[in-house]
N, C-alpha and C positions, 0 to 999 in steps of 0.2 A: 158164373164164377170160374168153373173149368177154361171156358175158350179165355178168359183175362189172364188167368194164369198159364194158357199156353202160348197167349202173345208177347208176357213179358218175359218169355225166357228163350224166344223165336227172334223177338228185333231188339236192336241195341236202343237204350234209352235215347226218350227224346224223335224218335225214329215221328218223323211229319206224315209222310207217305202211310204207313202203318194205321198213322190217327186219322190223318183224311181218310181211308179205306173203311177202318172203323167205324168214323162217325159215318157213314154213306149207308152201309151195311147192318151195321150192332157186330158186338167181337163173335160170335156165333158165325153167323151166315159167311162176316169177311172172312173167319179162318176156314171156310168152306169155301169158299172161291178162291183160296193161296192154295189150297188142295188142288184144288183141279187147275188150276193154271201150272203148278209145275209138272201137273201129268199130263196135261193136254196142251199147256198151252196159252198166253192170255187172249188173243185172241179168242179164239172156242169159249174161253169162261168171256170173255165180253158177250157174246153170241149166248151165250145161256142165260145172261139176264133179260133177253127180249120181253117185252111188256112188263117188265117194273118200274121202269121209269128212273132206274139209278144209273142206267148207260150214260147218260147224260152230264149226271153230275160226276161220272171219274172219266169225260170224254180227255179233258184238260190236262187229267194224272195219265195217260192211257203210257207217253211213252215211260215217265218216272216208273208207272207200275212195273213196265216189263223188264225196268233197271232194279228196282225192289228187291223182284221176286227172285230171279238169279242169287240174289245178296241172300235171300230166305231159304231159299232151297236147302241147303246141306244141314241145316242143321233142322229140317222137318224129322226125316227119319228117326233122330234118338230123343224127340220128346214125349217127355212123359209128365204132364200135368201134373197126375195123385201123385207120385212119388216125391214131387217137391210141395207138393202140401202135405204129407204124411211126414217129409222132413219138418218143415215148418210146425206142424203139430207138434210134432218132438221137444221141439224148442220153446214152447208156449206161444206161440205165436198165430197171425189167425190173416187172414189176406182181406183188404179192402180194395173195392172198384169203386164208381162213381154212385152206383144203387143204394151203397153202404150207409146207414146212420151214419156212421164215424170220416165219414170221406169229405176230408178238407175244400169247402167250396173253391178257395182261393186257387186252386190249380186249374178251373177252369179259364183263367186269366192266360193260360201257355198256349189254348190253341191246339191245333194240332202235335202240337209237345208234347202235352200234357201225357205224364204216367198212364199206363195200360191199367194200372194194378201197384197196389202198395201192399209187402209185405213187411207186417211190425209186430215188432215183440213191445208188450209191455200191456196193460190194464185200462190204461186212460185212455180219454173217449179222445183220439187224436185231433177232432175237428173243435171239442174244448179246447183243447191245449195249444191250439197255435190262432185261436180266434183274435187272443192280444195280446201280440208278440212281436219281440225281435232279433232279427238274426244280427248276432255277433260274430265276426269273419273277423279272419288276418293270416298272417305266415306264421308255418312251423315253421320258422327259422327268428322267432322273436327273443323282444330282448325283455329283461329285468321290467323293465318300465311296461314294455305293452302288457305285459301278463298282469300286474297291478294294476295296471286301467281296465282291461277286461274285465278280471275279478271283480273290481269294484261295482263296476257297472253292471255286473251281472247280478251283484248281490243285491244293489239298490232296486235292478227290476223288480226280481223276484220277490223282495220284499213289499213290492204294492204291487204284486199278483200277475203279473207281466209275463210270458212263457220266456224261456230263452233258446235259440234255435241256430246249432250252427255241426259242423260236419266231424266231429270225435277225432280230428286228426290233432297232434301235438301243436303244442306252442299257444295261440289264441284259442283257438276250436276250446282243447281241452283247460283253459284257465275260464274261461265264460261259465262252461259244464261246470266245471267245480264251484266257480261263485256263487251261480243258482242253487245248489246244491248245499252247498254250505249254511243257506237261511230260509233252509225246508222246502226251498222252490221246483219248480218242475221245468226240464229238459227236456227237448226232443232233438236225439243223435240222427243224423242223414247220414247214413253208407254207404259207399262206393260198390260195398261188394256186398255177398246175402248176410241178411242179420245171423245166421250161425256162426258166422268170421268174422267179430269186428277187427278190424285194421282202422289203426298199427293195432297188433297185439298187446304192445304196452300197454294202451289204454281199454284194455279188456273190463280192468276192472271198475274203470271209471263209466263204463255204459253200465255194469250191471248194477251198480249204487242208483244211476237214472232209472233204471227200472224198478226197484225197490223203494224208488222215492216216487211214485209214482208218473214218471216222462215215459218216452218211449223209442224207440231205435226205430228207423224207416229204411226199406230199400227198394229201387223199382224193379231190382234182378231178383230172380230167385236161392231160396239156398244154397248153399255152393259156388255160387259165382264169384268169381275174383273181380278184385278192383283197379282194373284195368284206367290206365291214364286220361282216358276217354271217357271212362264211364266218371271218374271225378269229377270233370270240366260238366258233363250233364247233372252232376247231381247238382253241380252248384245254380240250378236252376231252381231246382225244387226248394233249397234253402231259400232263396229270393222268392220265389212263388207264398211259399208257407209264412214268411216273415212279414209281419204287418208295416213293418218299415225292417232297413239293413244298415250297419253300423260296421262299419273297416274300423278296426282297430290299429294294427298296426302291418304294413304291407310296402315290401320291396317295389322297384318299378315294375317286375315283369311276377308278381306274384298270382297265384292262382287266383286269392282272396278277390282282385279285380276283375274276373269274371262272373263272381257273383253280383259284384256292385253294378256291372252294364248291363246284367242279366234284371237285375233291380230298378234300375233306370227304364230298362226299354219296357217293363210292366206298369213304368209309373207307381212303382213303391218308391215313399220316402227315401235318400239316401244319405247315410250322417256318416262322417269320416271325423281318425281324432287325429290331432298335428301329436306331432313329434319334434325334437332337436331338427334343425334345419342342416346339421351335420349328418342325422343318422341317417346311412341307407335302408333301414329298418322302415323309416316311415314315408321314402321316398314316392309311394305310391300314394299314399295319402296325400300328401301333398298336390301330387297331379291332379287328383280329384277335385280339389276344393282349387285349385289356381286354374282347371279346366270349368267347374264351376257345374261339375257335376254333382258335388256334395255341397253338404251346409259344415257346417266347422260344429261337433260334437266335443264336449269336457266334462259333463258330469250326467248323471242320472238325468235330471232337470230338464238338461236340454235335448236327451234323449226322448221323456216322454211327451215335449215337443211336437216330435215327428210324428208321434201316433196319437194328436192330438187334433181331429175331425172337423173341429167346428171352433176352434177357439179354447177347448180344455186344455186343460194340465200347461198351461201357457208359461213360462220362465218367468216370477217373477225379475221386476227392474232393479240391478245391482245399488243401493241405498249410496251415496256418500256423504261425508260428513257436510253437512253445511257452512259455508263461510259468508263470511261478512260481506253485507249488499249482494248477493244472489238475488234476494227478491228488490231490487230495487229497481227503477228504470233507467235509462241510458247513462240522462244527463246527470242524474246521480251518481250513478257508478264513476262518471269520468270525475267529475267533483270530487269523491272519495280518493279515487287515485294520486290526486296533487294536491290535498289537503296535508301539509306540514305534518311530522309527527312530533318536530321539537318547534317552536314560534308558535308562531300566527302568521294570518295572511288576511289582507281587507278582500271583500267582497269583486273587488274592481282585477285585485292580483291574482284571484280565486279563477274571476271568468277570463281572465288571458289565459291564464296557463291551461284550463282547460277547452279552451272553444270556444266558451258560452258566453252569451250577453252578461249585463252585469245581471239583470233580470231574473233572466233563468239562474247565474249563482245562487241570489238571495234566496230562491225558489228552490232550492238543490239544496242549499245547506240548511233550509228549515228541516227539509226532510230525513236528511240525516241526524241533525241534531233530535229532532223527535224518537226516530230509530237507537239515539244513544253512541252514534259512530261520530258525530265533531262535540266540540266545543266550544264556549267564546269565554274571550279574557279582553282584558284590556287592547289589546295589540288588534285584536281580530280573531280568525277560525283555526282552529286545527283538530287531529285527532283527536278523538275522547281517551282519557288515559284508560289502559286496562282495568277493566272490573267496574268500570264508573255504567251508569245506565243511565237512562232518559234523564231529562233536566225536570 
């Protein structure tokens, strides 16, 4: 647990190089060959693995490594593991690696991406809480409307027990949190920067309601780190990674929110986008998605749990309409019905002119309507059956 919590506060989230190192080594032994390569050297720590048989597998990384490690250097010297888990402790808080009960399978889906280490505040078992779930994204810079579609849809989740999972920043992020919230549901907040800082601070108080309602805050940096431009763009990984499917709510063309959707796509999770005014720049991002044909076209809860629907569940039903007259009929009927008189008559012979049909097929068409209660006959010939009349 120590070498996870000295790696995730040594390389910047996401860091590939780091996780292939990792996975070759275990965080242990590789943060012990980042030691001796920037004191000796990568070569020389190449040369000390002789007869393990891992030379091999980082021959491929051999020149990225020696570009890494320069990148790791400067910041070996002032790490101090305990003191950022001694922070974390302060804060109630507790660190998960892959070992962990609580360690979300789904991020083994990144790759050498995948988080070193999650440090989270909050009670629930984190790998419950995002088993089925979805991440709700958009722009802090939303309107009226996306925040009521958010909310809504956050509340519907959470009310058939659905996580909701999106990054504590204004506008979407924090209208999702509060939906969930709102119908007892449970949130899980991803942070940019260490969970003792949520950012924005406005929304300080809205992580700690998710904590008391049982969700939980996540970061892959530790304590004290700030949340850097960079490190948003990687978190919007983790949100797509943790999210059983991902839903853009509502997203400018160049909004962040769309890095979690590609991030989403490229893992092969579900991706649901919701339209907007075809005027708003609000939703112009959306749009892209679904006219690029990277999204499905999302509008309510319904079609939401759609996307997280495995095998055929939780399916949409098909929107009912009203029935009208001759739907179940067949062809030559329906055409018959269409140029049956609604004031006269018409004989059999005028019936099949005007629609197509033999005189045959008329006779044969307008028994069947007259059975159905849609014609009639009088003297003259056929026409409609007056309103309210039924079968003869």
């Amino acid at each position: 647990m120590l070498a996870r919590a000295a790696w995730s506060a040594l390389v910047e989230p996401g860091d590939p190089v780091a996780g292939a190192l990792v996975a070759v080594f275990g965080a242990g032994p590789a943060f012990r060959w980042t030691r001796l390569a920037t004191a000796r050297g990568v070569d020389v720590a190449f040369a000390e693995l002789g007869g393990t048989g891992t030379d091999d597998a980082l021959e491929p990384l051999r020149r990225r490594l020696a570009n890494a490690v320069t990148r790791w250097e400067p910041r070996l010297a002032a790490l101090d593991p305990r003191r950022d888990l001694e922070r974390l402790a302060r804060v109630g808080g507790r660190l998960l690696h892959p070992a962990s009960p609580s360690w979300p399978v789904e991020l083994g889906d990144l790759g050498p991406s995948a988080p070193m280490a999650l440090w989270v505040r909050g009670d629930g078992d984190l790998a419950a809480l995002v088993r089925r779930s979805v991440a709700l994204v958009g722009s802090r810079a939303s309107t009226a409307y996306g925040e009521r579609v958010a909310t809504d849809l956050a509340e519907g989740l959470a009310a058939r027990g659905v996580g909701v999972v999106s990054g504590g920043a204004y506008g979407i992020d924090a209208a999702a949190h509060r939906g969930a919230l709102a119908v007892g549901g449970c949130t899980v907040v991803l942070l940019a920067g260490g969970v003792d800082r949520p950012y924005p601070q406005g929304n300080a108080r809205l992580v700690e309601h998710a904590l008391a309602s049982g969700g939980a805050a996540v970061s892959e940096v530790p304590p004290g780190a700030v949340p850097l431009r960079s490190r948003f763009l990687q978190r919007n990984r983790l949100i797509a990674a943790l999210g059983s499917a991902t839903v853009v709510v509502e997203a400018a063309w160049r909004s962040g929110a769309l890095s979690t959707a590609h991030h989403a796509a490229a893992l092969l999770r579900p991706l649901g986008a919701v339209p907007g005014p075809v005027t708003s720049v609000a939703s112009a991002g959306c749009h892209r998605l679904l006219r690029e044909g990277a999204a499905v076209c999302v509008t309510d809860t319904a079609e939401v749990l759609e996307l997280l629907a495995p095998a055929g569940e939780d399916l949409v039903p098909e929107h009912g309409e009203d029935a009208r007259p001759g739907d179940d009929l067949d062809q030559g009927a329906r055409r018959l019905l269409e140029v049956l008189p609604r004031r006269g008559a018409a004989t059999h012979e005028d019936l099949a002119r005007r629609a197509g049909l033999s005189v045959a097929e008329a006779r044969a068409a307008v028994g069947v309507l007259a059975l159905a209660g849609l014609a009639e006959r009088s003297a003259a010939g056929w026409g409609q059956a007056r309103r309210g009349a039924g079968p003869g």
